[in-house]
DSSP file (Angstrom, degrees, kcal/mol; ACC not computed):
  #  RESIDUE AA STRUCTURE BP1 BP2  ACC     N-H-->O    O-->H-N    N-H-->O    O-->H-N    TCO  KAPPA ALPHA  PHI   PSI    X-CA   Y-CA   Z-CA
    1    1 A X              0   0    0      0, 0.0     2,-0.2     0, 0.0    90,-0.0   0.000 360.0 360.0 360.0 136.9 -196.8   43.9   97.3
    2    2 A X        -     0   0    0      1,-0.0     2,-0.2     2,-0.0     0, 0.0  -0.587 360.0-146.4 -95.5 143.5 -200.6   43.4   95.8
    3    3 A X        -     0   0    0     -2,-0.2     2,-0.5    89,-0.0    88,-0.1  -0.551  12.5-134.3-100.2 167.7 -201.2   45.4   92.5
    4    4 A X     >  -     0   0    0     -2,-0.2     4,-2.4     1,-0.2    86,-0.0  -0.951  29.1-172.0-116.9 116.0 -204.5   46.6   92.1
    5    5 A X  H  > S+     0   0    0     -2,-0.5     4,-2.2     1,-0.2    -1,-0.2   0.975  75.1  57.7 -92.2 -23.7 -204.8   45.4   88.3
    6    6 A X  H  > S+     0   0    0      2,-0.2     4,-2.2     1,-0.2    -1,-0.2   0.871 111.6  50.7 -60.3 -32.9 -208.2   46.9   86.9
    7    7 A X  H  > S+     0   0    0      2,-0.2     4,-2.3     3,-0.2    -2,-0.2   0.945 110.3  44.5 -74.3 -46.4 -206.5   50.5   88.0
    8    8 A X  H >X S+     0   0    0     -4,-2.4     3,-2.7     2,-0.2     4,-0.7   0.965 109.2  55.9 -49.3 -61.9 -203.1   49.8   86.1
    9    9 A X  H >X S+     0   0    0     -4,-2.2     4,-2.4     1,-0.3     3,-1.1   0.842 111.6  49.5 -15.2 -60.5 -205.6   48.6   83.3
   10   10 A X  H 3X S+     0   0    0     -4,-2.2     4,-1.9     1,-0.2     5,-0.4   0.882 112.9  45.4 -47.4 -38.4 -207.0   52.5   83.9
   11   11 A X  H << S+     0   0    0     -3,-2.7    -1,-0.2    -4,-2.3    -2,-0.2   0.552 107.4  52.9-108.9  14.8 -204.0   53.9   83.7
   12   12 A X  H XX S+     0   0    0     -3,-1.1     4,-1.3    -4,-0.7     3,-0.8   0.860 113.4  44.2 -69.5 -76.3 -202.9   52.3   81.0
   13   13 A X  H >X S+     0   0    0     -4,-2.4     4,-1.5     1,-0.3     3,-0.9   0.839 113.9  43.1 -58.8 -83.9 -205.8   53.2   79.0
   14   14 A X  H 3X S+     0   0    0     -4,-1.9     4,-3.1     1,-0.2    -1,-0.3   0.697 112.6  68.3 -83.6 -17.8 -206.5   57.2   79.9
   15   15 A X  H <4 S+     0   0    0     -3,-0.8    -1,-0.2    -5,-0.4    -2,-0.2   0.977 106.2  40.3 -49.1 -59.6 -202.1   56.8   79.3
   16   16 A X  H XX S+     0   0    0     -4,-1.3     3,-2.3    -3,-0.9     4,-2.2   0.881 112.7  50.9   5.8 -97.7 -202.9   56.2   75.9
   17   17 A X  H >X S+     0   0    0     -4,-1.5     4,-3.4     1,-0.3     3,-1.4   0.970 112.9  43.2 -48.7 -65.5 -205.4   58.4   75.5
   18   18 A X  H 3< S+     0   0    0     -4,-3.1     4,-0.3     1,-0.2    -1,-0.3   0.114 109.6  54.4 -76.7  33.3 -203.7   61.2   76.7
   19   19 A X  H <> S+     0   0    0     -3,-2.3     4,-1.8    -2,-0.7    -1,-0.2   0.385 119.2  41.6-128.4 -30.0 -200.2   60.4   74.8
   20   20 A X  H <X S+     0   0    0     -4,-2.2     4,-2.8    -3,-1.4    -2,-0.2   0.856 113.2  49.5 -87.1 -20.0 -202.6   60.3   71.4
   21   21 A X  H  X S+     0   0    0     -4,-3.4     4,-1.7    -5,-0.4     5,-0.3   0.947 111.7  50.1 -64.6 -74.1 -204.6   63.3   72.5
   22   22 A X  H  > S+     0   0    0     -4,-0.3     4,-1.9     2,-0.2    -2,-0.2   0.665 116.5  40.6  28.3-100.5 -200.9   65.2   73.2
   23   23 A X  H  X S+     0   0    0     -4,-1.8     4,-2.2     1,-0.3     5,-0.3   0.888 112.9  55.4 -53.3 -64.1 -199.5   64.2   69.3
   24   24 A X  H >X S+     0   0    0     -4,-2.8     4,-2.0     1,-0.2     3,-0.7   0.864 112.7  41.8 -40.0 -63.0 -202.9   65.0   67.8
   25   25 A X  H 3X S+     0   0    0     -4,-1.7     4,-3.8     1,-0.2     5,-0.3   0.930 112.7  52.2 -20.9 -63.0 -202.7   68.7   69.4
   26   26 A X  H 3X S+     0   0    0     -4,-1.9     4,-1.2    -5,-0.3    -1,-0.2   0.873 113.2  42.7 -52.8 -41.0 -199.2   69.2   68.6
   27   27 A X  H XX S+     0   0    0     -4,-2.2     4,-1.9    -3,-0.7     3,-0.9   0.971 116.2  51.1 -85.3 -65.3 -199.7   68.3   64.7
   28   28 A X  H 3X S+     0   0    0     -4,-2.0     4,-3.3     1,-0.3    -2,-0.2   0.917 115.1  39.2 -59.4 -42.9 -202.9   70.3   64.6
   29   29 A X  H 3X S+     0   0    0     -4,-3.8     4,-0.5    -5,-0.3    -1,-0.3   0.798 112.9  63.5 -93.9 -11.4 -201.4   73.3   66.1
   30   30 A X  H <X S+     0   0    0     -4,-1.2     4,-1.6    -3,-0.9    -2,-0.3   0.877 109.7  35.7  16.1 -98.0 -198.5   72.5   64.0
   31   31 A X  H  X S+     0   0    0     -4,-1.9     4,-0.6     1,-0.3    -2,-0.2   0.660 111.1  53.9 -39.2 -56.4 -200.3   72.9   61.1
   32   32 A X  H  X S+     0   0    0     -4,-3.3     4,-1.4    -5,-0.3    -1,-0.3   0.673 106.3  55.0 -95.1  -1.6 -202.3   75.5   61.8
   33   33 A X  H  X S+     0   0    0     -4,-0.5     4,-1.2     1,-0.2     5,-0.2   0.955 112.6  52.5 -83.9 -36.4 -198.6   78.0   63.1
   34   34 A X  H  X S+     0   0    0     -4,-1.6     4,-1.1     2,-0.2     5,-0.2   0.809  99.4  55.2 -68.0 -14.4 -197.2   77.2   59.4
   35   35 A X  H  X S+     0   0    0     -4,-0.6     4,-2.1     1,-0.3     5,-0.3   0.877 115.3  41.1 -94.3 -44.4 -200.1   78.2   57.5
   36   36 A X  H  X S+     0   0    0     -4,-1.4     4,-1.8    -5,-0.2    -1,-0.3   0.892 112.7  49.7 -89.7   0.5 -199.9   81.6   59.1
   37   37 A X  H  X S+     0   0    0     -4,-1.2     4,-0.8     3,-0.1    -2,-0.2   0.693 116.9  44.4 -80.7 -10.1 -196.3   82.0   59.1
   38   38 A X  H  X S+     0   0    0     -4,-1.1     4,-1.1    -5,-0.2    -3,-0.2   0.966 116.1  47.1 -57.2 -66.1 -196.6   81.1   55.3
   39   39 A X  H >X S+     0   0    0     -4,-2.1     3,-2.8    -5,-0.2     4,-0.8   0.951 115.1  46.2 -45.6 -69.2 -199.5   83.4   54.9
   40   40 A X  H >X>S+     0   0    0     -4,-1.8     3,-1.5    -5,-0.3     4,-1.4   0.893 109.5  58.3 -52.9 -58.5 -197.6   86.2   56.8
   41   41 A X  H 3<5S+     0   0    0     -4,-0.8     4,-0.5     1,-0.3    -1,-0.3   0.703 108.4  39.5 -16.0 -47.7 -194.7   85.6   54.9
   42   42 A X  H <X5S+     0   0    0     -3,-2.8     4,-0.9    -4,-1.1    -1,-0.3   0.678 113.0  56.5-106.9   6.6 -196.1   86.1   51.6
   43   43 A X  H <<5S+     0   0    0     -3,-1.5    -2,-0.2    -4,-0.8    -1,-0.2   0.224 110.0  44.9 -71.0 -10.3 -198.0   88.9   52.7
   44   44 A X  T  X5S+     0   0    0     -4,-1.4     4,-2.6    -5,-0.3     7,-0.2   0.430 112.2  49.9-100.9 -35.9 -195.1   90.5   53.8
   45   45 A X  T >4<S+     0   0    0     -5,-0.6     3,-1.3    -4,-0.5     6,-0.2   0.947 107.8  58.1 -65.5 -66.5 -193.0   89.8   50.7
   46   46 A X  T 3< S+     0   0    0     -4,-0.9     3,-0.3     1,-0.3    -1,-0.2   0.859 105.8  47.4 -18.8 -57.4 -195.8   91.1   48.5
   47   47 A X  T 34 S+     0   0    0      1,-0.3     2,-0.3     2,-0.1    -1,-0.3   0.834 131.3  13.0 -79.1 -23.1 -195.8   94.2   49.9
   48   48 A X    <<  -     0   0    0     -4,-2.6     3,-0.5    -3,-1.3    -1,-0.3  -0.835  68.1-178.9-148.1 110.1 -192.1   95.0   50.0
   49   49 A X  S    S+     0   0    0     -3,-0.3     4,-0.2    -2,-0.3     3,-0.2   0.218  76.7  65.0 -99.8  30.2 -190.6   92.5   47.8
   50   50 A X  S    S+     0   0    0      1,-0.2    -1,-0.3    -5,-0.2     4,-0.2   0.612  98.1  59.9-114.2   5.9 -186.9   93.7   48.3
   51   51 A X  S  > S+     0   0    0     -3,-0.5     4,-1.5    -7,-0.2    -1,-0.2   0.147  77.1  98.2 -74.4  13.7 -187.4   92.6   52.1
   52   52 A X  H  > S+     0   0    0      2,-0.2     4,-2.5     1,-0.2     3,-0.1   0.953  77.5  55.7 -82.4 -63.7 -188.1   88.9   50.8
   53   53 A X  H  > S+     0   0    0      1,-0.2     4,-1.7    -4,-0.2     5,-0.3   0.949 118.4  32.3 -47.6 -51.3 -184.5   87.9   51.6
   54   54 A X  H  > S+     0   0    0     -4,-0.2     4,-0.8     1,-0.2    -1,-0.2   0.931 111.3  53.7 -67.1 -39.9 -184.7   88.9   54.8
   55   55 A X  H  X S+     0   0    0     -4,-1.5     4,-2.8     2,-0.2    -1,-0.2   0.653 109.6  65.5 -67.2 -32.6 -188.3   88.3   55.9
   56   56 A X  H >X S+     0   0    0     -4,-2.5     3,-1.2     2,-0.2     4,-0.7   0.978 103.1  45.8 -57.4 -67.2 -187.2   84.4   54.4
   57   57 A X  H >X S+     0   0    0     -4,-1.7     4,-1.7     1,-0.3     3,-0.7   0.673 108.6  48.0 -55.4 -37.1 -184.9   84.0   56.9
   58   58 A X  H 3X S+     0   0    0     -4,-0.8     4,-1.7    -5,-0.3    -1,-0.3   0.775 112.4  53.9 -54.0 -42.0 -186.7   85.1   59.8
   59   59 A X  H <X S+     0   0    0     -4,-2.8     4,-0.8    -3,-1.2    -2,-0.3   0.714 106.3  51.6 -68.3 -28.6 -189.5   82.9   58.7
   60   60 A X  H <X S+     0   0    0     -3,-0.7     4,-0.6    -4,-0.7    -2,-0.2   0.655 109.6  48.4 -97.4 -30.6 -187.2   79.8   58.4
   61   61 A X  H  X S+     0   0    0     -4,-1.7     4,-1.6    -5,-0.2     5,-0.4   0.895 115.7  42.8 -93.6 -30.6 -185.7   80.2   62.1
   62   62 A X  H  X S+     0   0    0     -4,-1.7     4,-2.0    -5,-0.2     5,-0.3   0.908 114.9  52.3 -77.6 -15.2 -189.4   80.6   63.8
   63   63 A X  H  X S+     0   0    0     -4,-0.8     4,-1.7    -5,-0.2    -1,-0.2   0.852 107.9  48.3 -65.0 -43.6 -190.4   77.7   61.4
   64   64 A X  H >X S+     0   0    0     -4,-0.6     3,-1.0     2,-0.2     4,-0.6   0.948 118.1  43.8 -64.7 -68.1 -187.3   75.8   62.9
   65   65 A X  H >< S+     0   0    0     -4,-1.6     3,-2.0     1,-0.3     4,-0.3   0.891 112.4  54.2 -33.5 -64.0 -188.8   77.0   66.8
   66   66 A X  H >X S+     0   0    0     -4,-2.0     3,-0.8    -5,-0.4     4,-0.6   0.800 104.5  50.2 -65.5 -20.3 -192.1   76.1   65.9
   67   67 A X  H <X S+     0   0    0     -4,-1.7     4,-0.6    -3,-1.0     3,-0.5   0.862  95.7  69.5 -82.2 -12.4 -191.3   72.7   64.8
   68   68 A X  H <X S+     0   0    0     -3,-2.0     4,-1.2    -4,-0.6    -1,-0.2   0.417  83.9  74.3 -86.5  12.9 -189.6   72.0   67.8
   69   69 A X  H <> S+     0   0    0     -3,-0.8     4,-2.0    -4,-0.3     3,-0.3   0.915  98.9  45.1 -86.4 -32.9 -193.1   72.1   69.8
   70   70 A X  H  X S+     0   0    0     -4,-0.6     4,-5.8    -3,-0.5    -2,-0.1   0.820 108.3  56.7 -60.1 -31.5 -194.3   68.7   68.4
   71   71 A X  H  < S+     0   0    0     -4,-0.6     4,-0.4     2,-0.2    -1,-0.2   0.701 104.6  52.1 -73.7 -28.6 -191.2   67.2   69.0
   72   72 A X  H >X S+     0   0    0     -4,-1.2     4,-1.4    -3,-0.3     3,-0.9   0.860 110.0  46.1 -50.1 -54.8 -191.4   68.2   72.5
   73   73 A X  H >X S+     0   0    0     -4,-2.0     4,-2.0     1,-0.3     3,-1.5   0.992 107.1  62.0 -70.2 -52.0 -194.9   66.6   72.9
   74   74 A X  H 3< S+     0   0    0     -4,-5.8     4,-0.3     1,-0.2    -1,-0.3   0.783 102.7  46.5 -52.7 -22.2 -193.5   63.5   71.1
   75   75 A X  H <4 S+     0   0    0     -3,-0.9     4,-0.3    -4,-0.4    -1,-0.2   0.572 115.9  52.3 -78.0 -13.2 -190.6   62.7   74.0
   76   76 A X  H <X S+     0   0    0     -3,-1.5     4,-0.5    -4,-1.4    -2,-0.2   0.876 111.1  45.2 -65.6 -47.9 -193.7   63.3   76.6
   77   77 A X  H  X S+     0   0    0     -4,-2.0     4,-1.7    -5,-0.3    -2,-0.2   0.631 118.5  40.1 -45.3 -46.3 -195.6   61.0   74.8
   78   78 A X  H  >>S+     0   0    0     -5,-0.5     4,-1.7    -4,-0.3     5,-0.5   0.708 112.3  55.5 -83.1 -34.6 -192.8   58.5   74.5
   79   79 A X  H  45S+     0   0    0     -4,-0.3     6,-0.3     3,-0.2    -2,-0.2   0.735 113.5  39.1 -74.5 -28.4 -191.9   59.2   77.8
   80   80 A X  H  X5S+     0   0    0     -4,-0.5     4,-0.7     4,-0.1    -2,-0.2   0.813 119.0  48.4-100.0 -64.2 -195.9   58.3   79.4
   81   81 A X  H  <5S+     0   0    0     -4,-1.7     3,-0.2   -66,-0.2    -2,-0.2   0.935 124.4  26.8 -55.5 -35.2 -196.5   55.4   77.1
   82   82 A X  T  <5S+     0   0    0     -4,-1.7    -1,-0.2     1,-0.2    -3,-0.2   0.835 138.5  16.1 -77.4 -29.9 -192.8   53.5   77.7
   83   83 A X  T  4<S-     0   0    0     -5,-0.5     2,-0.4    -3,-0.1    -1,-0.2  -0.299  75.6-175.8-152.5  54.2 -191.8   54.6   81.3
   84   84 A X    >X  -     0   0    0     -4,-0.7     3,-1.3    -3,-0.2     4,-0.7  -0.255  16.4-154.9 -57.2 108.1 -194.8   56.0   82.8
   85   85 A X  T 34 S+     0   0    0     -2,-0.4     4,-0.3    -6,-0.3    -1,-0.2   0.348  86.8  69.0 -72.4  27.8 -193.8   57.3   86.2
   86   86 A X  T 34 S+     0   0    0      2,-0.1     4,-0.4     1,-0.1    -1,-0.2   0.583  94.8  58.6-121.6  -6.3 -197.5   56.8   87.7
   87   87 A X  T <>>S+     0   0    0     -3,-1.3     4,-2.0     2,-0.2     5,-1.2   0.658  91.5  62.0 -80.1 -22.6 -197.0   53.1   87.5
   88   88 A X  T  <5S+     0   0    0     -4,-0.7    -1,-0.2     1,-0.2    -2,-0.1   0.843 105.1  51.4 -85.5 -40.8 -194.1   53.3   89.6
   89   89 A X  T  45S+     0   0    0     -4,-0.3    -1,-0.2     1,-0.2    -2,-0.2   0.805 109.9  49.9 -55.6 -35.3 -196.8   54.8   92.5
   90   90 A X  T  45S-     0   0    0     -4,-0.4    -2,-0.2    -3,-0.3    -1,-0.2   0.881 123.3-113.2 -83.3 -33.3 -199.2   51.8   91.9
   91   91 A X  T  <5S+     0   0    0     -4,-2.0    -3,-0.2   -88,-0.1    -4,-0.1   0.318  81.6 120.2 129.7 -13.7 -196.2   49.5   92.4
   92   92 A X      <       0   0    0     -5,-1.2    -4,-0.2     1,-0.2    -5,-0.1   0.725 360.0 360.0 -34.9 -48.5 -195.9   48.1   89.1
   93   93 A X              0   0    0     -6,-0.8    -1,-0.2   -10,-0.0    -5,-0.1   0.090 360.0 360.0 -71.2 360.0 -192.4   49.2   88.3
């Protein structure tokens, strides 16, 4: 069976791209869901600081949820650059 090799090349290359585009997002949005659950967090403790204990814990299990969105995008990620199922379509595979 003939490969077509300047399109694996392609799809190598926008693979790439879209596995760093994918991490970068994930980290960014990351970033930006702890600094308001931080924020809300000490803007709720402030205001009623004998809820602190509680409001901690609730902050600590959606901080545990919310990290597991990056982690996601990193086994997609891993998953397109190592074992790209679209190569298996060109013939590659």
């Amino acid at each position: 069976m003939e490969t077509n090799l300047p399109l694996v090349a392609e799809l190598l290359n926008v693979t790439v791209f879209s596995a760093t585009l994918l991490l970068g997002l994930a980290a960014l949005a990351t970033g930006i869901g702890f600094a308001l659950l931080g924020g809300k967090f000490i803007d709720g403790a402030s205001r009623q600081p004998e809820l602190t204990p509680m409001l901690q814990t609730k902050m600590f299990i959606i901080a545990g949820l919310l990290d597991a969105v990056p982690m996601i995008g990193v086994a997609i990620a891993l998953l397109l650059l190592f074992a790209n199922p679209m190569l298996k379509i060109l013939g590659v595979q």
